[in-house]
C-alpha positions in Angstrom: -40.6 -6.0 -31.2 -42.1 -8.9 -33.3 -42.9 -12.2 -31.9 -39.7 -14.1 -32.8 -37.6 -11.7 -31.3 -39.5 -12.1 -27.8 -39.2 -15.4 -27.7 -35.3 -15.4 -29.0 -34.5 -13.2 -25.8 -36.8 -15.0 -22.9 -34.8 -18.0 -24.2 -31.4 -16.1 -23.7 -32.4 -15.0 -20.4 -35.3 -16.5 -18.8 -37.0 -15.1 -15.5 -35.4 -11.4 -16.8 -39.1 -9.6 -15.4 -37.8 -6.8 -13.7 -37.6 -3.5 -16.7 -34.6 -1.3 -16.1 -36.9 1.2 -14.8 -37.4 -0.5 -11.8 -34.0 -1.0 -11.0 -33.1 2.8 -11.9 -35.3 3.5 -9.1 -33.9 1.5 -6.1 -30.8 2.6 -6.9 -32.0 6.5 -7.1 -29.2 9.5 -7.7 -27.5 10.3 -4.3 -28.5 13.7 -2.5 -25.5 15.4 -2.2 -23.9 18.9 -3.4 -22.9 18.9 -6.5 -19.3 18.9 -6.0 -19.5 15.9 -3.9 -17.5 13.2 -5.7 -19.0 9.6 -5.7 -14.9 7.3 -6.0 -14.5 3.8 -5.8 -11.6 1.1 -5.3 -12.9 -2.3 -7.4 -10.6 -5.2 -6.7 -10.6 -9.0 -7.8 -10.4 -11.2 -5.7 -7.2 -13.0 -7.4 -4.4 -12.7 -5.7 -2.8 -10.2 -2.9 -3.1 -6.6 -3.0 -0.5 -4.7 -4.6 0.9 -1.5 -3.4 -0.3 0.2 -6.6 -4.0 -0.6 -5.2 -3.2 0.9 -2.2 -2.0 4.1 -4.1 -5.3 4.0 -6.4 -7.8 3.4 -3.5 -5.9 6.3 -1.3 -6.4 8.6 -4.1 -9.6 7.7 -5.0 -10.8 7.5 -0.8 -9.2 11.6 -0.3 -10.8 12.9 -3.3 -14.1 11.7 -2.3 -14.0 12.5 1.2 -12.4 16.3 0.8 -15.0 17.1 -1.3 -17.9 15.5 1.4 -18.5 12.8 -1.3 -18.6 8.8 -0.5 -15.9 6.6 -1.3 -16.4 2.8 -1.7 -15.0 -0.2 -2.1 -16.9 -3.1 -4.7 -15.2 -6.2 -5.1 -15.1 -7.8 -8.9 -15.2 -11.4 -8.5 -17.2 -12.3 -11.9 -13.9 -13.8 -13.2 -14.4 -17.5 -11.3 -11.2 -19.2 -13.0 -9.0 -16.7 -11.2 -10.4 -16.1 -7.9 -8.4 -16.7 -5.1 -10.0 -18.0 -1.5 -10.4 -15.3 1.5 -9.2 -12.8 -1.3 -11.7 -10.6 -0.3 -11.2 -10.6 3.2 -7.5 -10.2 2.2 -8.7 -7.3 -0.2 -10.5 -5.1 2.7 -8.2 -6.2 5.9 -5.3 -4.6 3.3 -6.8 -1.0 3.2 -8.0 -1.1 6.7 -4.3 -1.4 7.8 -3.3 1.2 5.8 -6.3 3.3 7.4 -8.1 3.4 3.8 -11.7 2.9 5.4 -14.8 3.0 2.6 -18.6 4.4 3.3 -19.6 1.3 1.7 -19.3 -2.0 0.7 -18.3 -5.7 2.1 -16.5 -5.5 5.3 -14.4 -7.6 7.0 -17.3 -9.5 9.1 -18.6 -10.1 5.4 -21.8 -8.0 5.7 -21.9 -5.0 3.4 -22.9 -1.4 4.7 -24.4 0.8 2.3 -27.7 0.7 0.5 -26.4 0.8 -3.3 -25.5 -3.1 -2.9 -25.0 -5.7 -3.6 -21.1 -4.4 -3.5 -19.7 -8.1 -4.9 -20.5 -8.5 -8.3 -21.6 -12.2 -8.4 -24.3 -11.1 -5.9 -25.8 -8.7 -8.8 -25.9 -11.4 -11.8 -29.9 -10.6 -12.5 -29.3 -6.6 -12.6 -26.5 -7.1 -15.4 -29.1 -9.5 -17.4 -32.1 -6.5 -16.9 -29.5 -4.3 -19.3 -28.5 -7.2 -21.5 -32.2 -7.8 -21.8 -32.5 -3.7 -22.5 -29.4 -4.1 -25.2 -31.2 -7.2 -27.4 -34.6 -5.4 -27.3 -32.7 -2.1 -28.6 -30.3 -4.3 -31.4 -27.3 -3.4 -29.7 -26.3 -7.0 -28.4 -26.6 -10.6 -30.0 -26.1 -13.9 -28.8 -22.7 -15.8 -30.8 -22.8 -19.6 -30.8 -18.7 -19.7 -31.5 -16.5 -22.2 -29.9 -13.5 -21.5 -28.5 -12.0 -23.9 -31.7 -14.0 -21.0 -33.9 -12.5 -18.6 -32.4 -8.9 -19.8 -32.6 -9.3 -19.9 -36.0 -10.5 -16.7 -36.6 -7.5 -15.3 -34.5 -5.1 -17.4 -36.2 -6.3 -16.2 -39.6 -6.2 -12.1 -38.2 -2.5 -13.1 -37.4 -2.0 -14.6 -40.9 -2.8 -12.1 -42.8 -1.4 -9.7 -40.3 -4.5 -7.5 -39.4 -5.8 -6.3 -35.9 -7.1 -9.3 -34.0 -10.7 -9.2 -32.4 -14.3 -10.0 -32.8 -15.5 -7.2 -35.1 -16.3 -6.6 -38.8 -16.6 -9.3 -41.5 -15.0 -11.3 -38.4 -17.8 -11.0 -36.7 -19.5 -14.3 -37.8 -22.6 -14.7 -35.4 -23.4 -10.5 -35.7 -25.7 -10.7 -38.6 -27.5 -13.5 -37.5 -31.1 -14.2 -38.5 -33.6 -14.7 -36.0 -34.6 -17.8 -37.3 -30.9 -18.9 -37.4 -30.8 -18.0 -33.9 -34.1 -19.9 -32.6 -32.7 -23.0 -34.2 -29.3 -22.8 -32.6 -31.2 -22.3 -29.5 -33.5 -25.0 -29.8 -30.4 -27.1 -30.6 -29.4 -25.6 -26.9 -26.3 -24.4 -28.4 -24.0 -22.8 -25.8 -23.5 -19.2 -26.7 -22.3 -15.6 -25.1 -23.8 -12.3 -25.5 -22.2 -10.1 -27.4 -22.4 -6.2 -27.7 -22.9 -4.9 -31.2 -20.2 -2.0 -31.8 -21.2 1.2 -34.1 -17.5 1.9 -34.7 -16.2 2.5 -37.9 -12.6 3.4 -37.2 -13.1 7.6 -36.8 -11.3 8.8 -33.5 -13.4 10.2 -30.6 -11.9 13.6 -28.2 -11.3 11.7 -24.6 -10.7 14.2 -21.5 -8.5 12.3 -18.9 -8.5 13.6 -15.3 -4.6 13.0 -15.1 -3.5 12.5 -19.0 -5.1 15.5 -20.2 -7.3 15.6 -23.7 -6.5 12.8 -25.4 -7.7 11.2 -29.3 -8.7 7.2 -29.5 -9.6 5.3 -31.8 -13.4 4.4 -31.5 -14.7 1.1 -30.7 -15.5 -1.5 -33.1 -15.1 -4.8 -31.3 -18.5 -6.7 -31.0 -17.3 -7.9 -26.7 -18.9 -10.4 -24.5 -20.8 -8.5 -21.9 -22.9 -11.8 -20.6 -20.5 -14.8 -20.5 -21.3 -18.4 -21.5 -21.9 -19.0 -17.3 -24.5 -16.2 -16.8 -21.8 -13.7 -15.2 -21.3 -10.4 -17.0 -17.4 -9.6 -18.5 -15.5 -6.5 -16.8 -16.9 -4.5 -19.5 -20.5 -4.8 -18.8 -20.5 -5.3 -15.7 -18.1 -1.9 -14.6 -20.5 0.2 -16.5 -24.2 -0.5 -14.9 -22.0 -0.8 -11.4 -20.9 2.7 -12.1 -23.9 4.2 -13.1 -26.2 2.6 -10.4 -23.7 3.1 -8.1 -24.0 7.0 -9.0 -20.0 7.0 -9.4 -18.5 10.4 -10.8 -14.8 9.6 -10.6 -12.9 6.4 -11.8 -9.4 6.4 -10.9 -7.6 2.9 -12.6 -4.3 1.8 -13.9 -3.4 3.4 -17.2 -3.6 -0.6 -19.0 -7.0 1.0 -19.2 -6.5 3.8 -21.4 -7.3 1.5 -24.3 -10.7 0.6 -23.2 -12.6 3.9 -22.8 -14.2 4.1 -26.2 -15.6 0.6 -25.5 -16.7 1.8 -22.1 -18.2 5.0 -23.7 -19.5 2.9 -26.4 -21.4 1.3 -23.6 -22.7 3.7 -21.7 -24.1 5.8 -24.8 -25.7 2.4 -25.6 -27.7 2.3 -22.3 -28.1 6.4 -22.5 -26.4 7.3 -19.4 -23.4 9.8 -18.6 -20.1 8.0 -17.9 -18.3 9.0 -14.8 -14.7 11.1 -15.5 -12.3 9.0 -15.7 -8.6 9.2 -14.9 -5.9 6.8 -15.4 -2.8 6.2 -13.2 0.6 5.7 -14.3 2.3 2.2 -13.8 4.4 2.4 -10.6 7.7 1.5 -11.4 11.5 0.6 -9.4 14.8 1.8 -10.4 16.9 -1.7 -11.8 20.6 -0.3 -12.5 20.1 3.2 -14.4 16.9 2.1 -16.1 13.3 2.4 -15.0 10.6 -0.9 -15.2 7.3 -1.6 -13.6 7.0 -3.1 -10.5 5.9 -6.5 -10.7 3.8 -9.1 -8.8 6.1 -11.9 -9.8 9.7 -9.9 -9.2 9.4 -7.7 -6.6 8.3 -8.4 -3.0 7.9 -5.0 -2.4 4.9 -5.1 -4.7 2.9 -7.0 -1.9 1.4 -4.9 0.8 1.8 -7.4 3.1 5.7 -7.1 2.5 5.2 -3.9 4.3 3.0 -5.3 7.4 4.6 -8.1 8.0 8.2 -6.1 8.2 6.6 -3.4 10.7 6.8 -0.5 7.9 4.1 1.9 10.0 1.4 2.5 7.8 0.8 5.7 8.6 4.3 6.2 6.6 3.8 4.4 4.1 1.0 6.5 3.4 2.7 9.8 4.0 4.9 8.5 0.9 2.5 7.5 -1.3 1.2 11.1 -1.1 4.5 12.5 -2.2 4.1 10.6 -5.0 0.4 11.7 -5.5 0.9 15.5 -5.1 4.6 17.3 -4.9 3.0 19.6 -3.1 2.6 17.2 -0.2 6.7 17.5 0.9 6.8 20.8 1.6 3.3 20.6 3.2 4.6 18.3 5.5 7.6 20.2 6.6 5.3 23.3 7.7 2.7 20.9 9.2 5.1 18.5 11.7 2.3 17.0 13.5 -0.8 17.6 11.8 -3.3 14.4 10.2 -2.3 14.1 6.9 -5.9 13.9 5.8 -5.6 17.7 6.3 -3.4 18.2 3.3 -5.9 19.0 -0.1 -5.0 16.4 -2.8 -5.0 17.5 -6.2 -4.7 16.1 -9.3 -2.9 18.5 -11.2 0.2 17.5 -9.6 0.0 13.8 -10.5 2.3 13.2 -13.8 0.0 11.7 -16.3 3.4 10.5 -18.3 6.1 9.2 -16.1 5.1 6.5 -13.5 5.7 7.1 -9.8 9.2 5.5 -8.8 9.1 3.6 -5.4 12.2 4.5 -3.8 12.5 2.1 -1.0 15.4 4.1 0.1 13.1 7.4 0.5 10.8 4.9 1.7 12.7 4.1 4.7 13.4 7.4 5.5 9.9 8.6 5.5 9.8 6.2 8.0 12.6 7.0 10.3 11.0 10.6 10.1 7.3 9.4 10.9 8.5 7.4 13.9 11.2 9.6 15.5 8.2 12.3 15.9 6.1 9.5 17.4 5.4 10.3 21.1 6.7 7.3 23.5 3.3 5.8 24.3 2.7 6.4 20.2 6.2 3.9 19.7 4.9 1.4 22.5 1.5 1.0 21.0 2.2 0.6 17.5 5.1 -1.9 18.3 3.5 -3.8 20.8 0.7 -4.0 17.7 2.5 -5.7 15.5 4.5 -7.5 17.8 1.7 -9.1 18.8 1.2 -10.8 15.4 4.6 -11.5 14.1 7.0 -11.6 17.3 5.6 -12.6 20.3 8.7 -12.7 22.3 9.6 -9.2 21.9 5.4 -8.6 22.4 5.8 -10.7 25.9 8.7 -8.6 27.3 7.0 -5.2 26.8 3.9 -6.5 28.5 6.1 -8.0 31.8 8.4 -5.1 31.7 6.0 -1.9 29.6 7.8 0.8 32.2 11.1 -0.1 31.2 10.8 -0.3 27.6 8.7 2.8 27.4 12.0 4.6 29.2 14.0 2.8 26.3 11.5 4.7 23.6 12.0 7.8 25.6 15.5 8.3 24.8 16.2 11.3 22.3 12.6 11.7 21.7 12.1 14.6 23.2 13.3 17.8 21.0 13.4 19.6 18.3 15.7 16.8 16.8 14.7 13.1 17.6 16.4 10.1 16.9 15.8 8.6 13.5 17.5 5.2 13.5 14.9 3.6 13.6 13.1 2.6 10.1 9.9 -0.5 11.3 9.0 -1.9 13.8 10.9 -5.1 13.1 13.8 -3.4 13.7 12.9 -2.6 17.4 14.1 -5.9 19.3 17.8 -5.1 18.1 17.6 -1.6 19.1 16.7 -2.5 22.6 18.2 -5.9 23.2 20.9 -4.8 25.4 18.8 -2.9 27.6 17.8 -6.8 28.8 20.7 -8.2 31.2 19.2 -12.0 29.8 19.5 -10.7 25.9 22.9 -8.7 26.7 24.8 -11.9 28.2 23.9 -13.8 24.9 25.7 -11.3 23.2 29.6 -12.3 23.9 31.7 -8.9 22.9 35.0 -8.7 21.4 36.3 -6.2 22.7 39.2 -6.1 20.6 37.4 -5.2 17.8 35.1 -2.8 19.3 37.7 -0.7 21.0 41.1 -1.4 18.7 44.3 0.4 20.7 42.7 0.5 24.1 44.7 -1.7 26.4 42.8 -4.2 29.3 44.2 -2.2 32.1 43.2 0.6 30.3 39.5 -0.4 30.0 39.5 -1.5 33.7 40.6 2.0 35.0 38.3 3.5 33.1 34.7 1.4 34.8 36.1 1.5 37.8 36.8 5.6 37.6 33.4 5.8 35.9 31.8 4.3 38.9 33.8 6.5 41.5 32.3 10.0 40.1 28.6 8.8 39.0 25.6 10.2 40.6 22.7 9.3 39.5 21.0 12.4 40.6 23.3 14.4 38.2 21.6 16.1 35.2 23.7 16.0 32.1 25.4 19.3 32.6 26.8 17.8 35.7 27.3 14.6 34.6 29.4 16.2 31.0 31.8 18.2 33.7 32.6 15.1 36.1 33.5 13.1 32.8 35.6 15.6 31.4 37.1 15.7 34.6 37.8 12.3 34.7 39.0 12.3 31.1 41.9 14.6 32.6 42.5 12.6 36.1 43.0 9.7 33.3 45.5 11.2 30.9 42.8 12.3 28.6 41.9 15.8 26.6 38.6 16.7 27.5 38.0 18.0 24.1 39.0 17.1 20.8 40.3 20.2 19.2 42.7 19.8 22.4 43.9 16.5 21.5 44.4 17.3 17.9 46.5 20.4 18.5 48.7 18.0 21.1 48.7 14.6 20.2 51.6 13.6 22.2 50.8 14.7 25.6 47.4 12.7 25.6 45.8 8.8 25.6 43.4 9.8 23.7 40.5 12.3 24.3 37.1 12.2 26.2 35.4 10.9 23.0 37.8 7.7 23.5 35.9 7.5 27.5 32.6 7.7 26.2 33.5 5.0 23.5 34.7 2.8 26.1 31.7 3.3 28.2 29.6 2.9 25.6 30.6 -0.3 24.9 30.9 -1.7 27.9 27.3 -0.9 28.9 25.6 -1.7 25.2 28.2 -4.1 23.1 27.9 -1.3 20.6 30.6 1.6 19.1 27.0 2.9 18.1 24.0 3.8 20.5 21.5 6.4 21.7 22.9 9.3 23.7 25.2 8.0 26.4 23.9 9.7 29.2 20.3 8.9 28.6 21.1 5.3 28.2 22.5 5.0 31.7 19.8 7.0 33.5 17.4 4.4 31.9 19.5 1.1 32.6 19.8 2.5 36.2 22.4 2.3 38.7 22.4 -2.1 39.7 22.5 -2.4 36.0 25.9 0.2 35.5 27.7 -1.4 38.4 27.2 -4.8 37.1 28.0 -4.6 33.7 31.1 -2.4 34.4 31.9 -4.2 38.1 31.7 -7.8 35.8 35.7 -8.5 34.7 34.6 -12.1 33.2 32.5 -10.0 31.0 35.0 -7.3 30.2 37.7 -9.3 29.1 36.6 -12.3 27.4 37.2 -12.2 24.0 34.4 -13.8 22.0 32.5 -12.9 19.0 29.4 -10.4 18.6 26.3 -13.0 18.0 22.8 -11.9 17.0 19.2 -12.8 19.1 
């Protein structure tokens, strides 16, 4: 390298000493079998996570860690302009509630475990300038004085004459440079970027895709900014030393990426290292009328993770669908595997369409999560409600911590078996499936009971209680319990079974499904509720006699209010 050229790049990047050498060495190849793969998740820091991170990162997290490998999590914050404050924290606190947890990188304290950091990009400014440093000694990068007014104008004249837009070719104005040109610009303390010099020349390079199969691109032959105008390396750049001093074998990213890997190849051939496999992940999209779009940031609240935490989706669910739409195989896993971790089940690829884009089904959502929960054990339901209670509804947090006993008998209705309830979907949905458990909460609620029981006459609801009252026991079990109300639906004028009724209409009032309705109501305010018998057994015998001994309350016509 002659004497010019030394000086041209000590003024580009001064107090560059370390030789990429050096740096290969602190950052040596990991010892680990050879199948182990090396994954990442690489955020910025511009805004809140979407659910299609979440998706990426649990991909990318299970194939690392079924294989024994090390997944981590680097956070891309060289683009300044866009970052958004406590993004990061933001960032990590998202895949930690969805149980995503990395081997390495920032944590939520803000210290970094790991020893391949610095795992935030703006903390590794001088390893990006070693390799720019390596690029201008090798004549595979160049400083461009442009403007931005330059550049305009060079775009403006692609769109003209109607040719592919970009820094490459004859458009390339600063690429053939002399070195005396650039000493002068220099000394003239010109701003300027550093570019990469491209080798393309428009043939079409054979790409393997871990999802999409073997695909053909068209090579590289855009001259990019890898070192911007502030010292901080583009995505480019700084992805591919990351990746390779990382010692990263799999990159799992959106597919909007597809059209960058013969840059990124182009750059890693440059610096003579092997690029990582890389595969890239269908947009997820939503269902709008009979037509399929992407899912957007701006549109769709449902693209915001926290839409999920804040409405007391379990996590734990959400996750189980977002493996469905990894791996079909997952379903049917699930149905032969009730209980077991879901970090059991073997993720593969090959099941992942590299075409269509995942649907989210908020609809199949919601019943993943009726399915999760109802095969929650009781003390399982407490804990993860009183969770998130605790953050977004302290009331309903407050009365399970006064009254935790009663409330865990509330969960325990219909759990046990082989068929538990499912009408429950999140945990936000908890407070109005136990409010009338709570005498307080229950008087709010004024009933009409005109509505809720249409055809059943006052007297008629008054013998009923009070016959109620005369044959319970609460020592019964429900066996018991089932005979003395049939036998009460007869004393009363009822058929104590429907097929009864239906076959003799005239010589009934109705039929024991009409006494339980009745009951029901007047105990919960409801036409619908848990199992009858299980509900009274858990509000106990004060609580019966007042709420069917109360005629104010019975009788009063008023409308059905909310909490």
């Amino acid at each position: 390298m002659n004497k010019i050229k030394k000086e041209i790049i000590e003024k580009l990047l001064p107090d560059i000493k370390n030789a990429s050498e050096c740096i290969e060495k602190k950052y040596p190849v990991r010892n680990m079998e050879k199948s182990a793969k090396i994954t990442r998740i690489a955020p910025s820091p511009t805004g809140f996570v979407h659910i299609g991170g979440i998706f990426t990162a649990l991909l990318s997290e299970r194939l690392a860690h079924q294989s024994n490998g090390v997944f981590f999590i680097r956070i891309e914050d060289t683009d300044k302009k866009r970052e958004i404050a406590e993004a990061t924290k933001l960032i990590i606190e998202s895949f930690e509630r969805f149980k995503i947890f990395a081997d390495e990188g920032e944590t939520l304290s803000g210290e970094e475990k790991g020893e391949y950091g610095p795992y935030k990009q703006s903390k590794r400014e001088q390893i990006y300038k070693i390799f720019a440093k390596k690029l201008l000694e090798q004549g595979r990068a160049y400083p461009c004085f442009c403007s931005l007014d330059e550049l305009k104008k060079i775009n403006e004249a692609q769109q003209k004459n109607e040719i592919r837009t970009g820094y490459y070719g004859e458009w390339a104005q600063c690429r053939e440079k002399s070195n005396e040109e650039i000493l002068q610009a220099l000394n003239k303390n010109k701003p300027f970027v550093i570019r990469f010099k491209s080798n393309g020349n428009g043939n079409k390079i054979k790409f393997n895709d871990l999802i999409k199969g073997e695909l053909f691109l068209p090579e590289n032959d855009q001259d990019i900014v890898i070192i911007k105008s502030n010292g901080l390396p583009t995505y480019h750049f700084a992805h591919v030393v990351d990746d390779h001093l990382m010692r990263t074998t799999d990159v799992l990213r959106g597919e909007e990426w597809l059209s960058s890997i013969p840059l990124h190849l182009e750059l890693f051939e440059s610096l003579c290292w092997d690029p990582p496999q890389y595969g890239h992940i269908p947009t997820i999209n939503k269902l709008e009328g009979n037509s399929k779009r992407k899912l957007s940031k701006r549109k769709d609240p449902e693209a915001d993770v926290f839409y999920y935490i804040k409405d007391g989706y379990p996590s734990e669910a959400i996750i189980e669908y977002l493996l469905n739409l990894i791996d079909s195989g997952f379903e049917e896993w699930r149905k032969q595997n009730l209980k077991v971790d879901n970090k059991k089940f073997y993720v593969s690829l090959k099941h992942l369409s590299g075409s269509a884009g995942p649907l989210l089904d908020m609809q199949k959502i919601e019943d993943v999560c009726k399915d999760y929960i109802g095969w929650l054990s009781t003390e399982e339901v407490f804990l993860q409600c009183f969770n998130w209670a605790k953050e977004y509804d302290m009331d309903l947090m407050k009365r399970m911590q006064n009254d935790s006993e009663y409330v865990k008998k509330i969960f325990s209705i219909e759990r046990d078996g082989n068929q538990p309830r499912k009408d429950i979907i999140k945990w936000s949905d908890i407070k109005y499936q136990i409010e009338y458990f709570f005498d307080d909460f229950f008087e709010k609620n004024k009933i009409n009971l005109n509505e809720l029981l249409p055809g059943i006459e006052k007297i008629e609801i008054e013998k009923i209680a009070k016959q109620f009252l005369l044959i319970y026991n609460e020592k019964d079990n429900k066996e018991e319990w089932f005979f003395k109300l049939k036998e009460m639906a007869k004393f009363l004028g009822y058929a104590d079974n429907i097929k009864s009724y239906k076959e003799q209409k005239e010589q009934y009032k109705g039929h024991i499904g009409d006494i339980a309705m009745t009951l029901r109501v007047l105990l919960t305010g409801r036409r619908q509720a848990p199992d009858l018998f299980q509900v009274i057994q858990c509000m106990g015998i004060n609580r019966l006699n007042t709420r069917l001994q109360n005629p104010n309350f019975i009788f009063v016509s008023l409308f059905v209010s909310s909490i």
